[in-house]
C-alpha positions as CSV (number, residue, x, y, z in Angstrom):
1,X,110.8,66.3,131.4
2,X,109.6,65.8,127.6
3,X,109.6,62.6,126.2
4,X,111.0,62.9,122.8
5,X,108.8,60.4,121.4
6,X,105.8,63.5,121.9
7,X,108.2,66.1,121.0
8,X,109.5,67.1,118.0
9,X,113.1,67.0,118.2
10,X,113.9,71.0,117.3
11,X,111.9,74.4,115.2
12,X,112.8,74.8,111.6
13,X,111.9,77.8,110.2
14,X,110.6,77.6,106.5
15,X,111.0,81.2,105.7
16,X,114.5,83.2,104.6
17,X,112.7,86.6,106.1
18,X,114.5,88.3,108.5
19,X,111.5,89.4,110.1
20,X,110.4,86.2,110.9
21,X,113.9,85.5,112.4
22,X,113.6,88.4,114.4
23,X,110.8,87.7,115.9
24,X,111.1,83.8,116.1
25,X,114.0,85.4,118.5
26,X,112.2,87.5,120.4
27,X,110.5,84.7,121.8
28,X,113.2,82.9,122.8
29,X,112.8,80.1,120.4
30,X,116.2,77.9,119.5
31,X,115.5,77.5,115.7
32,X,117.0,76.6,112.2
33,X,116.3,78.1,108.7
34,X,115.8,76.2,105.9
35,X,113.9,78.2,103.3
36,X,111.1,77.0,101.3
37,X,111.6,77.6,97.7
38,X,108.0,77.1,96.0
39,X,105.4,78.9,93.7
40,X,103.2,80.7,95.7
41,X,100.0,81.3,94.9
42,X,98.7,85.1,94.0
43,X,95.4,84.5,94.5
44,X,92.8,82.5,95.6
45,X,89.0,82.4,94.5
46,X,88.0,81.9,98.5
47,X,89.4,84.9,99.3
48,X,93.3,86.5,100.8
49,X,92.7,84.3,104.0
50,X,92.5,81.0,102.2
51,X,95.7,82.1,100.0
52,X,97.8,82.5,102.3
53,X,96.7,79.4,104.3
54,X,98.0,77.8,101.6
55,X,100.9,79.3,100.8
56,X,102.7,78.6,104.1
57,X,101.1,75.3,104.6
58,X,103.0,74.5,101.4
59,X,105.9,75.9,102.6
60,X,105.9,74.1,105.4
61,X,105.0,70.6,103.9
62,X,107.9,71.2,101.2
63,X,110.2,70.5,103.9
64,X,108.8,68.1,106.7
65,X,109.4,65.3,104.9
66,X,113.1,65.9,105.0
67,X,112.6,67.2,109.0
68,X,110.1,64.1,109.9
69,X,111.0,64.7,113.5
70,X,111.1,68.6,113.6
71,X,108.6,71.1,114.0
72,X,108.1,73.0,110.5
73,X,106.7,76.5,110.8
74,X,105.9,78.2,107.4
75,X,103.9,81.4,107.2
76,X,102.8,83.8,104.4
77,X,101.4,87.4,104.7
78,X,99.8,89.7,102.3
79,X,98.0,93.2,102.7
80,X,94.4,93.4,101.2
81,X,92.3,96.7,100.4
82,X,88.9,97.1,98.8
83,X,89.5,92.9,98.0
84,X,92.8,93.8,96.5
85,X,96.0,91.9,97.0
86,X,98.6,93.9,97.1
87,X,102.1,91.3,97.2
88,X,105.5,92.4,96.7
89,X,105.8,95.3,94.4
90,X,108.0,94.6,91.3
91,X,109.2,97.9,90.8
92,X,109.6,101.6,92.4
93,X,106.7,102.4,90.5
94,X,104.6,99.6,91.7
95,X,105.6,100.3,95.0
96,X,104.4,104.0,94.6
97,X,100.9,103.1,93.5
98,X,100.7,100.9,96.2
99,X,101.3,103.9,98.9
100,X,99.3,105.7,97.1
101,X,96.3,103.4,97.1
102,X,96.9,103.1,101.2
103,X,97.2,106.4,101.6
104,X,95.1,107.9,104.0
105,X,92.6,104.5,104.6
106,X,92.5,101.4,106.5
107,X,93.4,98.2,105.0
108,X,93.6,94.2,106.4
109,X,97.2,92.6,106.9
110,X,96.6,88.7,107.0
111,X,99.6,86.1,108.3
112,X,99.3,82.7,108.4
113,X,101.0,80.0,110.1
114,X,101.2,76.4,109.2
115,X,103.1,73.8,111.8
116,X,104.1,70.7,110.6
117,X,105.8,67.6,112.6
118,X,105.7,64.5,110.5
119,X,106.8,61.9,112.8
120,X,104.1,62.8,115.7
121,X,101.8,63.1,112.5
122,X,100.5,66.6,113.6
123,X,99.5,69.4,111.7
124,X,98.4,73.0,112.7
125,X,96.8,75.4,110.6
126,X,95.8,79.4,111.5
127,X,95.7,82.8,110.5
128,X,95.1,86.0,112.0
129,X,94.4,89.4,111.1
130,X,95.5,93.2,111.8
131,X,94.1,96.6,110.6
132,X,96.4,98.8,109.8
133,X,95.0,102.6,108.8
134,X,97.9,105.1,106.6
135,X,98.3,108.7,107.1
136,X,97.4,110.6,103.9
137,X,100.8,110.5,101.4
138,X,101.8,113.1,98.9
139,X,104.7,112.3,96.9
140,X,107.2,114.0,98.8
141,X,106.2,111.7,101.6
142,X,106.2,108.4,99.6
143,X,110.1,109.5,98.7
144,X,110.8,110.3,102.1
145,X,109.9,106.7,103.0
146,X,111.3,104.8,100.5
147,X,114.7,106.7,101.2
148,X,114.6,105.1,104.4
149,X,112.8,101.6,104.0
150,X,113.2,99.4,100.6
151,X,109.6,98.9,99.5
152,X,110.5,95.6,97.1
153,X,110.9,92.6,99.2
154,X,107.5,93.5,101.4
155,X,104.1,93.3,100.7
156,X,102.1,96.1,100.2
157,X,105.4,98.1,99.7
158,X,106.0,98.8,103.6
159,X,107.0,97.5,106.8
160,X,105.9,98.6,110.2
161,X,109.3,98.2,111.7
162,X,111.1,100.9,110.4
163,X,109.9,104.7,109.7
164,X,106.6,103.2,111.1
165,X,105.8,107.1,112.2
166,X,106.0,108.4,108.8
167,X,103.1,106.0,107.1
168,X,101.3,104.5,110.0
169,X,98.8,105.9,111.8
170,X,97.0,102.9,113.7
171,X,97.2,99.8,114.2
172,X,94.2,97.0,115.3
173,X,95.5,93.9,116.7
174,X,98.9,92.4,116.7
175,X,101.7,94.5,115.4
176,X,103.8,91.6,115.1
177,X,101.0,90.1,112.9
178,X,101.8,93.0,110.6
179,X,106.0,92.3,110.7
180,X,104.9,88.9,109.6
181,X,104.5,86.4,112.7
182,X,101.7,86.6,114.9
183,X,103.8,85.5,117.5
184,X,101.0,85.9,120.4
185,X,98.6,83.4,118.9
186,X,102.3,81.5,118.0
187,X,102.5,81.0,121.6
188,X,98.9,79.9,122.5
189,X,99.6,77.0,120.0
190,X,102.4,76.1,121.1
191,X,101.6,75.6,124.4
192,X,98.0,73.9,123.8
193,X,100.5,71.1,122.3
194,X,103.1,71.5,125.0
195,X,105.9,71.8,122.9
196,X,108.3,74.3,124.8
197,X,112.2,74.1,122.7
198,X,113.4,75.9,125.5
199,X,113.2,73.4,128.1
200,X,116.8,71.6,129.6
201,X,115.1,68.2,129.8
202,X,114.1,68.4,126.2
């Protein structure tokens, strides 16, 4: 049995991606979404890591204080190549020069994950990293995949969940990591605390 006073109550998710829903899901996890709506930052002098470190440990602190007794997950990813950050392209074109600059190389996928349970005063930092290396693009390529995958809401202009086969070649590390949850290293965290929401006694 899990005594309540050691366990938060429920999982709130601070994140309106339907990625992270997904694969909050295919854990298993019972959860809530309750999008963070803050700044993020673009940037950060100590490097992509430490930004989005950040980033979803704001997210998450945005809304523990009004879930003191829930365990707030907030998590950021970005793509980086050659110490470029490359976010969520504004535009078609944007998302075009992004491919292009992938095309054909390796580049570093970071997500981070920041729990946050106010009333058992815990907090949980961590991020982990994929590499992800592109076929070569040419422009007929590019269309092909954005006629099948809208490039403006992801970072780096892609997603590895659909047409995966016609921009991916490899991947290092955790796939998931990539869709934007490292949901392995998820689950080693959660279970160093003991916090299992699936359980009938809690």
């Amino acid at each position: 049995m899990i005594n309540l006073r050691q366990h938060p109550k429920n999982l709130v998710l601070a994140s309106a991606s339907p990625r992270r829903s997904e694969l909050l899901q295919r854990m298993g996890l019972p959860f809530t979404v309750r999008p963070a709506d803050i700044p993020e930052l673009d940037a950060h002098l100590d490097g992509p890591a430490r930004m989005v470190l950040l980033n979803a440990a704001m997210k998450a602190e945005k809304l523990s204080a009004a879930h003191p007794e829930s365990l707030v997950l907030g998590s950021d990813t970005t793509v980086v190549i050659d110490d470029v950050i490359l976010g969520k392209p504004v535009d078609m074109e944007a998302a075009c020069a992004m491919l292009q600059m992938l095309s054909g190389r390796a580049h570093t996928v970071f997500t981070a994950v920041a729990l946050r349970w106010e009333a058992g005063d815990f907090l949980d930092d961590f991020v982990e990293s994929s590499q992800v290396r592109f076929r070569a693009l040419d422009a007929a390529g590019i269309r092909a995949y954005f006629d099948l995958v809208n490039p403006l809401d992801k970072a780096g202009a892609y997603g590895i969940q659909e047409g995966r086969e016609l921009v991916i070649e490899a991947v290092e590390g955790s796939v998931e990591n990539v869709m934007g949850l490292p949901i392995q290293a998820l689950q080693a965290h959660l279970d160093a605390q003991g916090f299992n929401f699936n359980s009938s006694d809690g």
